[in-house]
C-alpha positions, -999 to 999 in steps of 0.1 A, spaced: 276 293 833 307 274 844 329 276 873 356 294 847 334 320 827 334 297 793 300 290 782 289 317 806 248 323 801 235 289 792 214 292 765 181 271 760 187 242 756 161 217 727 142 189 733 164 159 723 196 181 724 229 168 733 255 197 747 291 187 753 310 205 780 351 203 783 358 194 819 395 183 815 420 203 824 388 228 835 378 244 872 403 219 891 399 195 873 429 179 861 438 170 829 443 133 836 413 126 854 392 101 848 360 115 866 346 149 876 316 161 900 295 188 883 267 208 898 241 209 869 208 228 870 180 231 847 158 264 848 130 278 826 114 245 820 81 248 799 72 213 803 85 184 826 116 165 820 148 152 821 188 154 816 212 127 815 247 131 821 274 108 802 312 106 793 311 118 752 320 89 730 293 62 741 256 65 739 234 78 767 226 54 794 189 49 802 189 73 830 184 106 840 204 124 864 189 158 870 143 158 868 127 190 865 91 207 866 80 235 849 85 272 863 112 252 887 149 257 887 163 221 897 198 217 904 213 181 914 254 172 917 266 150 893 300 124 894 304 114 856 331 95 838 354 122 815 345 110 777 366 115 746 388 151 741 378 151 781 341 157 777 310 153 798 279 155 774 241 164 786 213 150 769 179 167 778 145 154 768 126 189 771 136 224 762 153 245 792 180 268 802 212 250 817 239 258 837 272 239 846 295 247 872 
């Protein structure tokens, strides 16, 4: 779900997935901006993992910003550069159900 309705639900997400969310222009965010703070939470996890949060247009960085357990739902804030078209993209290791706000 996201602070605006789009995307609203989730969905289960694949391991090795990449999801791209429009934050520009989205939620208070301004067009312009260079950077956003998202709350990002990971629920239904079968398995232990990880999702990594990046500005679209460059490849993942070696890091994870959000862990999670199984049977667990594991939120964590986020501040992440705005990519290309003003995306933010996820990339999670293990399948889960996501939300975004």
């Amino acid at each position: 779900m996201t602070v605006d309705g789009v995307s609203a639900g989730g969905d289960r997400r694949s391991a090795g997935s990449v999801t791209t969310v429009h934050v520009a222009g989205r939620g208070g965010v301004p067009g312009d901006a260079a950077t956003a703070v998202l709350n990002v939470t990971a629920t239904e996890g079968q398995v232990a993992g990880f999702i990594t949060v990046y500005p679209c247009g460059i490849n993942p960085p070696l890091a994870s910003n959000l862990n999670f357990v199984p049977g667990v739902n594991v939120p964590n804030a986020v501040l992440s550069k705005i990519g290309t078209n003003g995306d933010v993209c996820l990339f999670t290791s293990q399948s889960h159900n996501w939300s975004s706000t």
